[in-house]
N, C-alpha and C positions, 0 to 999 in steps of 0.2 A: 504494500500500500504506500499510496508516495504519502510525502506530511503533510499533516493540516495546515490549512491558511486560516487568517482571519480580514473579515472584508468589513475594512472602516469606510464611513462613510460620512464628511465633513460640507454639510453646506455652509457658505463662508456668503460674506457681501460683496463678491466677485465673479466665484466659482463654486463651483459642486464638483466633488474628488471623490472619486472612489479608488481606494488604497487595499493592495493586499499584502499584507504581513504575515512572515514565519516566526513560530514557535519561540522565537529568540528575537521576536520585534525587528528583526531587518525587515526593510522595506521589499518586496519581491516585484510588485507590477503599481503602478499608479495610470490614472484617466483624470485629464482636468476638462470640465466642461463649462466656458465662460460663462458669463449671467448677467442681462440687463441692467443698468442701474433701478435703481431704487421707484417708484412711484412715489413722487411728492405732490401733496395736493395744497397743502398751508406751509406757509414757512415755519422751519423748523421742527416741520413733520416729517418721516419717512418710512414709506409702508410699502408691503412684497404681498404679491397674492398668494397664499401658502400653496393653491394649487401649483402656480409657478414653480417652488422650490419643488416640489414634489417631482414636477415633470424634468426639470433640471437634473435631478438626482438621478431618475430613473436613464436619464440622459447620460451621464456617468456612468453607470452600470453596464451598459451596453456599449459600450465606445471601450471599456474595460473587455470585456466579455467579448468584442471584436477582435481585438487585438491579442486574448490572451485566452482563448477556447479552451485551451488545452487548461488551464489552472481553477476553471468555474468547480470543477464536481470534486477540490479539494477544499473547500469554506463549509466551515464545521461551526462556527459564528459572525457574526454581524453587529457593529457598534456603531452608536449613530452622535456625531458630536452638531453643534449649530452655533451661530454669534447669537453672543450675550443671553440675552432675556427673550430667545424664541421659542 
């Protein structure tokens, strides 16, 4: 059996990453998928349609999973990090 990975997944206020990590935290495969700025409606507002992140994310995963087939049917978990207070 090859080793487990772990498939982090970071949406940030730029991009949505999907990261896969061995056993010993090295980095093994990453996907950056850019991300619209912000919807501002008032000053000093700034708001994201969470659908958006969502589809961004899944956006990631698959730009991963293009690129790196062979590594999907080893992720035995999934962690999900976000900016700040989302």
């Amino acid at each position: 059996m090859s080793a487990p990975l772990l498939l982090a997944l970071d949406q940030g206020t730029q991009s949505a990453r999907a990261m896969l990590f061995d056993a010993h935290g090295e980095l093994v495969a990453r996907y950056q998928q850019h991300i619209e700025p912000y919807v501002v409606d008032q000053p000093g507002h700034a708001e994201q349609d969470a659908n958006y992140f969502w589809e961004q994310l899944g956006q990631a995963c698959q730009g991963l999973w293009l690129e790196h087939a062979e590594l999907r049917s080893r992720v035995v978990a999934v962690s999900l990090t976000t900016q700040r207070a989302s």
